[in-house]
C-alpha positions as CSV (number, residue, x, y, z in Angstrom):
1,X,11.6,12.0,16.7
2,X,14.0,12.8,14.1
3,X,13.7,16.0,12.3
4,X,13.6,15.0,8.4
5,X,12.6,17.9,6.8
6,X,11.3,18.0,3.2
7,X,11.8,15.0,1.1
8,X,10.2,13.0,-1.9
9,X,9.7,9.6,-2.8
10,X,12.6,7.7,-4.8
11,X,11.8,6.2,-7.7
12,X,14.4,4.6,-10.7
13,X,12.6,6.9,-13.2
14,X,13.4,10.4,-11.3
15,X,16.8,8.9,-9.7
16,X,18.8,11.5,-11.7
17,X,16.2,14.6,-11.0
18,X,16.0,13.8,-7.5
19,X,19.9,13.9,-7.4
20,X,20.1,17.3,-9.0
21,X,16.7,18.5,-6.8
22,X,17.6,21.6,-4.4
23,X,16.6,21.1,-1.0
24,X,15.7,17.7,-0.5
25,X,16.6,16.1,2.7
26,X,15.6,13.1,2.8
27,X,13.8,10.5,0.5
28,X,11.7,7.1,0.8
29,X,12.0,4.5,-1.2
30,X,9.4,1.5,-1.8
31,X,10.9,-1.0,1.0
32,X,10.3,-4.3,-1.7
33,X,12.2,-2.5,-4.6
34,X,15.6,-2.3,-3.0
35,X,18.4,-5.4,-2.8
36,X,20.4,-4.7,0.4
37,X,23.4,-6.1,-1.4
38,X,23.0,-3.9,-4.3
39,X,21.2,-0.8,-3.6
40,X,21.2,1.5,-6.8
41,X,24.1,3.9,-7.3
42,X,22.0,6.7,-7.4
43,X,20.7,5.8,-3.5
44,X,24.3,5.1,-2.6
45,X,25.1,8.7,-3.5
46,X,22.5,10.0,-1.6
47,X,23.4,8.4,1.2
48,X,27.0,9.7,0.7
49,X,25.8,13.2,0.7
50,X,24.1,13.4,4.0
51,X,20.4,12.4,2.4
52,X,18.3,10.3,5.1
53,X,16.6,7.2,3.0
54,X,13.7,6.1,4.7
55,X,12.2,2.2,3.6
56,X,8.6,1.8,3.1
57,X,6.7,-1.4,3.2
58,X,3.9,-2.4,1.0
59,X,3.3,-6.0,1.7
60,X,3.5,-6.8,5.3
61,X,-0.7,-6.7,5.4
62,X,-0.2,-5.5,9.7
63,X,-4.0,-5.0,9.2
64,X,-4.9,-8.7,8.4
65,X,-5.9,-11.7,10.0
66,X,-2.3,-13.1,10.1
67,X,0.4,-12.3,12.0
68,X,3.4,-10.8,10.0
69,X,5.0,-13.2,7.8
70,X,9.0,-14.1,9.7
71,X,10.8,-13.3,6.3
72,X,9.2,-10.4,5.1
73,X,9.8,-8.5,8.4
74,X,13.7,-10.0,8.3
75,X,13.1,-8.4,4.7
76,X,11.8,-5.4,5.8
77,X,14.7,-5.1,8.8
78,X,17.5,-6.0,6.3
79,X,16.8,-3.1,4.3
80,X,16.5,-0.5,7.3
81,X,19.8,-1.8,8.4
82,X,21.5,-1.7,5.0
83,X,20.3,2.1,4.3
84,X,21.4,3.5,7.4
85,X,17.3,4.2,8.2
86,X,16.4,6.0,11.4
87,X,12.8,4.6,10.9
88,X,10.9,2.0,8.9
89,X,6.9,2.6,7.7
90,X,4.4,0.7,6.5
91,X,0.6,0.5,6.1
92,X,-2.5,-0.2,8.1
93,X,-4.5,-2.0,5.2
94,X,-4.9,-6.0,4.5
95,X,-3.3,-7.0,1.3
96,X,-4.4,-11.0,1.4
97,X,-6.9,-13.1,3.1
98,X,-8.2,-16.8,3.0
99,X,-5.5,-19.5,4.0
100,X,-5.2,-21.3,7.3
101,X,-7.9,-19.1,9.6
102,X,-10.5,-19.7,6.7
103,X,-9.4,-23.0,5.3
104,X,-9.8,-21.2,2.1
105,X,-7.4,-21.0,-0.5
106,X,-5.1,-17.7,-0.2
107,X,-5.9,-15.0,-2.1
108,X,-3.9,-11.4,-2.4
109,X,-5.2,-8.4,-3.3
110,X,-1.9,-6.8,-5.0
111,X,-3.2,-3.5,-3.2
112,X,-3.9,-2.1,0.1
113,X,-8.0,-2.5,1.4
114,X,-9.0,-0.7,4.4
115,X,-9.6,-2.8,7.7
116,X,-12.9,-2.4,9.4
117,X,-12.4,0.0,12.4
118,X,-13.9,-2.4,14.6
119,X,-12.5,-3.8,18.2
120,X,-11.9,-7.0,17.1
121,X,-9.5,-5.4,14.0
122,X,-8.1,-2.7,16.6
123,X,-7.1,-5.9,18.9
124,X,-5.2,-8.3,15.9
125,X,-3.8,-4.6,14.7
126,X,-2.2,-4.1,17.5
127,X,-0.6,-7.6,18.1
128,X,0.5,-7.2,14.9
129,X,1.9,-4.1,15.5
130,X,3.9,-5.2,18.3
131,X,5.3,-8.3,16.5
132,X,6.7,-6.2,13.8
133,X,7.9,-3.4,16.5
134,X,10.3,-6.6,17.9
135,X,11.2,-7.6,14.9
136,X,12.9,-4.6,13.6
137,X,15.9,-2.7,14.0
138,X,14.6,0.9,14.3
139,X,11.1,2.2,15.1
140,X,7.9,1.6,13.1
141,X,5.7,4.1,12.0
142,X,2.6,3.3,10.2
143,X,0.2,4.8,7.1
144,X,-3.7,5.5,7.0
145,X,-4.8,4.3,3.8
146,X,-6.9,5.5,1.2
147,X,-10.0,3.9,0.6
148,X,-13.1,3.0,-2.2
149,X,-15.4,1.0,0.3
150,X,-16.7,1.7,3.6
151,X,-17.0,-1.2,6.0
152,X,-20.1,-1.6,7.8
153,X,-21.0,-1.7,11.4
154,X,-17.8,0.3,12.5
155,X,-17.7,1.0,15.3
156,X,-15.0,4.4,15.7
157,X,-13.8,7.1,13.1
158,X,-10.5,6.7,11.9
159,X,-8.9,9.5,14.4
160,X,-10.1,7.2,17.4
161,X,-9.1,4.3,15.6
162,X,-5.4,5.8,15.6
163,X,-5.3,6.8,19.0
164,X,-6.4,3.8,20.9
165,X,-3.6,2.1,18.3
166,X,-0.9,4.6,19.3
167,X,-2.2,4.8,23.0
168,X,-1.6,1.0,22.7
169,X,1.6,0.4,21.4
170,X,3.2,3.6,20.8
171,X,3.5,3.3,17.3
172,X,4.2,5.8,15.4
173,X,2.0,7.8,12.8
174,X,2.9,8.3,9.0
175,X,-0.1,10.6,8.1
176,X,-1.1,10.8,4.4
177,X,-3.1,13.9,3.7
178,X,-4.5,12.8,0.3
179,X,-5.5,10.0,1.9
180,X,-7.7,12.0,4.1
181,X,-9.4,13.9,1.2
182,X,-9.9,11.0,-0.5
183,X,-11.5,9.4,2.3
184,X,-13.3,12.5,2.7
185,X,-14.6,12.3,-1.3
186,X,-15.2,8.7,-1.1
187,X,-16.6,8.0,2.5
188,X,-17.8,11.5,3.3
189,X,-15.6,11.5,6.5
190,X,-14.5,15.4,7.6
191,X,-10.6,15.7,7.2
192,X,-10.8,18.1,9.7
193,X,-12.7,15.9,12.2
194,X,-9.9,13.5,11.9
195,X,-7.2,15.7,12.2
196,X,-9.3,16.7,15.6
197,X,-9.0,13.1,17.2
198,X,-5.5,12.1,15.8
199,X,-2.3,11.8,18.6
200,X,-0.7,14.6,16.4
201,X,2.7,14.5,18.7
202,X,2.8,10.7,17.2
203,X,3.4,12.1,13.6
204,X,6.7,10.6,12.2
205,X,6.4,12.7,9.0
206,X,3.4,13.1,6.0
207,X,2.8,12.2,2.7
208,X,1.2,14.4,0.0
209,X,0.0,13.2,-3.7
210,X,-1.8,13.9,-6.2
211,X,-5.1,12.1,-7.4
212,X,-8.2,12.2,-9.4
213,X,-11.9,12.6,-9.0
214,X,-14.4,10.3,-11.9
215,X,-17.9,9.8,-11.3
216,X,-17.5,11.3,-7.9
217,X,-15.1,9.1,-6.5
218,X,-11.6,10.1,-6.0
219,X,-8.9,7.8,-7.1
220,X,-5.5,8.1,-5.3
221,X,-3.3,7.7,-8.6
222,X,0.1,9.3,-6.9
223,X,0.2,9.8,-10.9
224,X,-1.1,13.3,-10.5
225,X,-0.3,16.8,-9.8
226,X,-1.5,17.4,-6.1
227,X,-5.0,19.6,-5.6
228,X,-5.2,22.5,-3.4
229,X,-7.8,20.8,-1.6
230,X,-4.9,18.6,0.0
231,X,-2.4,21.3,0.4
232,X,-6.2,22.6,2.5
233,X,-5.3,19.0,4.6
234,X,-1.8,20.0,4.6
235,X,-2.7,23.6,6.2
236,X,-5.0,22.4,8.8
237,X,-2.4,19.4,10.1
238,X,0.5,22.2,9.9
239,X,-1.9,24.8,12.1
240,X,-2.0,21.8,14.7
241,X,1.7,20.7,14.8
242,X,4.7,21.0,13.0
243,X,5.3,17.6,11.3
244,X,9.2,16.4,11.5
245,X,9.1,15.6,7.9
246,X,7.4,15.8,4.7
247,X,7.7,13.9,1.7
248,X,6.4,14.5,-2.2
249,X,4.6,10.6,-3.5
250,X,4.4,10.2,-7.1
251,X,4.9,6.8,-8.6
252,X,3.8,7.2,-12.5
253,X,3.4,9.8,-14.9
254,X,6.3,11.7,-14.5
255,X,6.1,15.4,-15.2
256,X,9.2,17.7,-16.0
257,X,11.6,17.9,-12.9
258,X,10.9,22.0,-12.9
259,X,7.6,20.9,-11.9
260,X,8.0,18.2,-9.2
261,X,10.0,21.0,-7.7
262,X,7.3,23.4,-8.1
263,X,5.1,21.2,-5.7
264,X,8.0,21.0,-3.5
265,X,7.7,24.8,-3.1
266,X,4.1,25.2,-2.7
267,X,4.2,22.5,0.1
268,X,6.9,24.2,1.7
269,X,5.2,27.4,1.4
270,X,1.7,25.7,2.8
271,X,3.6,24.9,6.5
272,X,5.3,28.3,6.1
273,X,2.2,29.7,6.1
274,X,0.3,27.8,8.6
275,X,2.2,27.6,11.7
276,X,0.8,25.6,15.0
277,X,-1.9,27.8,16.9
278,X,-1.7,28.1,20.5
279,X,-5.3,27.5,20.6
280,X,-5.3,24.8,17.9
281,X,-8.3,22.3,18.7
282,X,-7.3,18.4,19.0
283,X,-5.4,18.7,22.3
284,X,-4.0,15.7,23.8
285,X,-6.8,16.0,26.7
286,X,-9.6,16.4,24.0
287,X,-8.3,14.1,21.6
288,X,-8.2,11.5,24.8
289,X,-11.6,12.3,25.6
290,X,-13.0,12.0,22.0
291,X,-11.2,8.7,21.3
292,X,-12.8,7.4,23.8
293,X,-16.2,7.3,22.7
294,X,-17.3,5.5,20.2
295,X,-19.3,5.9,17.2
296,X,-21.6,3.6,18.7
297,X,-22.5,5.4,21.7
298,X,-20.4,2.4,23.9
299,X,-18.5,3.1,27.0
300,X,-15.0,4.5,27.1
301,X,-13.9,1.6,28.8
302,X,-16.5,-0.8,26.1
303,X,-13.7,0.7,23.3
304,X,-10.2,1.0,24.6
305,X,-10.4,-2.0,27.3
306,X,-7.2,-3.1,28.7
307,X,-5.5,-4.6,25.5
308,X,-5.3,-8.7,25.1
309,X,-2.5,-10.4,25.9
310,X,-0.4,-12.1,22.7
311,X,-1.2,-15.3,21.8
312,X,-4.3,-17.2,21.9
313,X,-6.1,-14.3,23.4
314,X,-6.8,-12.9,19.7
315,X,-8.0,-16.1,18.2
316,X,-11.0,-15.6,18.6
317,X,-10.7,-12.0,17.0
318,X,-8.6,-13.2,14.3
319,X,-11.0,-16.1,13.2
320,X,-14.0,-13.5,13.0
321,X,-11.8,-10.9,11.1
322,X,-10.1,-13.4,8.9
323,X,-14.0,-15.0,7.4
324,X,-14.8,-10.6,6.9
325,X,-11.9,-10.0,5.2
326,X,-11.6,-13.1,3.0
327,X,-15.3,-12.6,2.5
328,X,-14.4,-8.9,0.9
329,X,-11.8,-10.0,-1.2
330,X,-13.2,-13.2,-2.6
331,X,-16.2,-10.9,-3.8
332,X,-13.2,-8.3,-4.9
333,X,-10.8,-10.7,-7.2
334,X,-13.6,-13.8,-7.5
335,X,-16.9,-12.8,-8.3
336,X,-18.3,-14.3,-5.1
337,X,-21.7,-12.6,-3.8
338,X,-20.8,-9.0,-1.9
339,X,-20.7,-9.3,1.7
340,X,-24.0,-7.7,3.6
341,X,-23.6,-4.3,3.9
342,X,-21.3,-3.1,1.3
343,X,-22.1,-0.8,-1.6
344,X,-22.1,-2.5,-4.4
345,X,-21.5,-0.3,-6.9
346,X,-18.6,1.2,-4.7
347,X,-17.5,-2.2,-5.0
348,X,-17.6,-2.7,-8.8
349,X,-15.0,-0.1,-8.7
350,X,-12.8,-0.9,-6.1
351,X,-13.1,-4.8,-8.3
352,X,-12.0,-3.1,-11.6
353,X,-9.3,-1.0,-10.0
354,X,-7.8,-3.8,-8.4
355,X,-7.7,-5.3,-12.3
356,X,-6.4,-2.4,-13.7
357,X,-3.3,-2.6,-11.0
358,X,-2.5,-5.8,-11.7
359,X,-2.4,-5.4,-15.4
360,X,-0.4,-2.2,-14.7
361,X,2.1,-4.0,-12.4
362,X,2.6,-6.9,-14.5
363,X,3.0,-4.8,-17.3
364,X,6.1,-3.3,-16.0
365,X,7.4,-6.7,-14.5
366,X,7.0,-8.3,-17.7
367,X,6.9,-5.6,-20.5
368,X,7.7,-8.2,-23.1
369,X,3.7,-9.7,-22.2
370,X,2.4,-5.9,-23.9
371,X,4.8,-6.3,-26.7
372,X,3.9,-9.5,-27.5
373,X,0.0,-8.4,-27.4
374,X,0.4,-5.6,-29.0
375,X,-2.8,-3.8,-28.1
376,X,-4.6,-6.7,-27.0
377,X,-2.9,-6.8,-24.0
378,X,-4.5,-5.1,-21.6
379,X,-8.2,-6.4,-22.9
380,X,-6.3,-9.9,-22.6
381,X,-5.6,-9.6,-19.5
382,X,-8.7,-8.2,-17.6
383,X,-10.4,-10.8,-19.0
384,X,-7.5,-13.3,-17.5
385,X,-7.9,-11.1,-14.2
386,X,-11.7,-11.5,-13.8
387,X,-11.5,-15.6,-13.5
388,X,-8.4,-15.9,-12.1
389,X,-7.3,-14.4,-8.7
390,X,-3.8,-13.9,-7.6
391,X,-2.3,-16.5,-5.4
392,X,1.2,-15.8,-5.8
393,X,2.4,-12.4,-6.4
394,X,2.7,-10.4,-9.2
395,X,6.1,-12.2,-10.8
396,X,4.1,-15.8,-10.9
397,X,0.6,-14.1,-12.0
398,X,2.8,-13.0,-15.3
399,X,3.6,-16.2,-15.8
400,X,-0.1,-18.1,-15.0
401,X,-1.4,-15.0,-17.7
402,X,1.0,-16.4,-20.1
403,X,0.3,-19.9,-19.6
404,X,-3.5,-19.0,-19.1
405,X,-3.6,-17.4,-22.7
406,X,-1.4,-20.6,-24.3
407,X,-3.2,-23.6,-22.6
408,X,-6.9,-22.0,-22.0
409,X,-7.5,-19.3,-24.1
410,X,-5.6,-20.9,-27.7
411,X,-4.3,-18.2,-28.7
412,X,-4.8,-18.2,-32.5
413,X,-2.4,-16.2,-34.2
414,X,0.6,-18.6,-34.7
415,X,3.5,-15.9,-34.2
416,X,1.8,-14.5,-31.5
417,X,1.8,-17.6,-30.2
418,X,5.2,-19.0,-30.6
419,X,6.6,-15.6,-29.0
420,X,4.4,-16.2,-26.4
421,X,5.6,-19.7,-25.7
422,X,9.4,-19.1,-26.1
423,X,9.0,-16.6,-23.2
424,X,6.7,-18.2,-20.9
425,X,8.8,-21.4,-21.4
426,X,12.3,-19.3,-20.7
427,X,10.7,-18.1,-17.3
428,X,8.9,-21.1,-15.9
429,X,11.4,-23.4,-14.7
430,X,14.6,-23.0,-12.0
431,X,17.0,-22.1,-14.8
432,X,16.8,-20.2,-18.3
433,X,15.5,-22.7,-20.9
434,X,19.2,-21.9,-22.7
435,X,21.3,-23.5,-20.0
436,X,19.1,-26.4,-19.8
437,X,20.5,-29.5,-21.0
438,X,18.7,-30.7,-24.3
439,X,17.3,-27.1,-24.4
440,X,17.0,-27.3,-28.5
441,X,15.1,-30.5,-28.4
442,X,12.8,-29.7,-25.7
443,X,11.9,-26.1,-27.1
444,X,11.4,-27.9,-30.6
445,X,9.5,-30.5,-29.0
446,X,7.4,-28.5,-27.1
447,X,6.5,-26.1,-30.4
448,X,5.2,-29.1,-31.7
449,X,2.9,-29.3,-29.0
450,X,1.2,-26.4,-28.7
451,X,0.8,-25.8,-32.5
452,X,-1.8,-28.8,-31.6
């Protein structure tokens, strides 16, 4: 495995810090962000200079009931190629549901929700796993997620879980520390317990970020300064094995570059400081022996059976995952009645957080929607968000906000309005409204409507 070092995530507001940083190796950069036939000057130079860039993936959903989508992973492959990348990562998290399996309309989450930790989601995981393995230029490695909501009747912890998918089809690990505190707040799962059954040689390289804790649930902002309690996660992974890279995550929020570089330091000096033990626990003969038994008490050979072969062999799987996860995010994004099992209030926050990102996200998409609002933007839109799920991504769920708010909701205030208009009509056809024949006429005629 390649030796990255110490790195941080790129992002267009830090390009020029990041540039000017001291002792950064290597970066990632959000895989969907970045044009293979115009990658950003600032990456470009990076690249020039020695830097290693690294694509990561938000959208492939490898942990849902559908295989990977064709395009996104020639998306996804495209940009490891046109970055020079010596690997590619994504997540192990479901991101939409419904569709074909369910006959059900298709619904997306806009984030990343955990997948049960069940045999029938190890089995699709791993098909899935292997699809995108063939499908890419360069190996895969791929991210435990953070998570609100537990899923119940699993049926392993989330170190066995990894295993028997590594043990599988020698993926890869991307290992996100926070992620395991905030599992550990949230779900009360021992960081250290994990770290104890994780195939720590499969490490690819970690991710540390900062977060908060409200209420006593920890949300993974990456908009945050990161705790000591994760540089605690940091420590005990380091004592077990020297990770070939780490990498800084902050997407929001951006403090002062003196300060990203100050976390910088204190990461390095957390693996500094906690070098691999001789005698560190989580060998590979333990960690075999623990991922093979079950949280329910079943047989080694009832958990890690030979794997199915592709195909037809996982329908059966994927039907049963695909009604459990559309099931989830229908009561998520729709108000339908929570699934058996779940925590409700737990998922009365996971509901509102998923809101709140997609009024964030649109926000910055479409910044015009906020100016036009003013302050009744965000209001607006949660109120937009609660009936309404997303269908379509985030580009055409600015648009069915704008037309929501002009068609349903009659907006009253007759400026506000006819800014409103002018920009959802500019956006919602195949061309600008300006290089449409007869553009003045239609745009006039079209006022006179929706003053009705």
């Amino acid at each position: 495995m390649k030796q990255l070092g110490t790195g941080i995530g790129w992002r267009p507001e830090i390009a020029e810090a990041v540039e000017r940083m001291p002792g950064i190796d290597w970066v990632e950069a959000v895989a969907e962000n970045v044009c293979p036939g115009h990658l950003p000057d600032a990456l470009l130079r990076l690249r020039e200079r020695g830097v290693t860039v690294v694509p990561h993936g938000v959208s492939l959903g490898l942990g849902g009931a559908d295989r990977p989508a064709e395009n996104r992973l020639a998306d996804l492959a495209a940009r490891a190629e046109a970055l020079g990348a010596p690997l590619v990562t994504e997540h192990i998290a479901f991101v939409r549901a419904g569709g074909a399996l369910t006959a059900s309309p298709l619904l997306e989450a806009g984030h990343l929700l955990p997948v049960p930790r069940t045999r029938d989601a190890l089995d699709v995981l791993c098909e899935n796993v292997r699809i995108a393995q063939d499908a890419l230029p360069v190996p895969l490695a791929v991210e435990n997620i953070a998570a609100l909501i537990s899923w119940p009747g699993e049926e392993m912890t989330e170190g066995q879980f990894l295993y028997d998918l590594v043990d599988r089809t020698g993926v890869r690990l991307l290992i996100d520390v926070a992620n395991l505190h905030t599992n550990h707040v949230n779900r009360g799962e021992d960081p250290v317990k994990a770290l104890d059954e994780l195939p720590v040689e499969a490490i690819a390289y970690v991710h540390v970020a900062g977060g908060f804790e409200r209420d006593g649930v920890w949300h993974d902002s990456h908009a945050h300064p990161v705790p000591q309690a994760v540089l605690d996660v940091l420590a005990e992974l380091s004592s077990r094995v020297r990770p070939p890279g780490v990498l800084l995550e902050r997407d929001e929020n951006f403090p002062e570059p003196a300060e990203l570089e100050g976390e910088l330091r204190a990461i390095r000096e957390t693996l500094e400081k906690n070098p691999p033990r001789t005698d560190a626990p989580g060998g590979s003969a333990s960690r075999k022996t623990a991922s093979r038994k079950s949280t329910s008490g079943k047989s080694a050979a009832a958990v890690t059976a030979a794997p199915p072969e592709a195909g037809a062999a996982t329908e059966p799987a994927r039907q049963r995952l695909a009604l459990a996860q559309t099931a989830l995010l229908s009561a998520l994004v729709g108000g339908t009645p929570v699934p058996e099992g779940f925590d409700r209030t737990r998922l009365a926050v996971q509901a509102r957080a998923l809101a709140g990102k997609r009024a964030d996200v649109v926000a910055k998409l479409a910044p015009e929607l906020p100016e036009i609002l003013a302050g009744s933007y965000r209001e607006a839109f949660l109120a937009y968000a609660h009936g309404h799920p997303m269908t379509g991504g985030y580009r055409r769920d600015a648009l069915d906000f704008a037309a929501h708010l002009l068609f349903d909701a009659r907006v009253e205030d007759t400026a506000v309005r006819q800014r409103l208009s002018d920009w959802w009509w500019e956006r919602s056809g195949p061309a600008p409204l300006s290089r449409r024949p007869a553009a003045r006429l239609a745009r006039a005629t079209r006022r006179v409507l929706l003053r009705r």
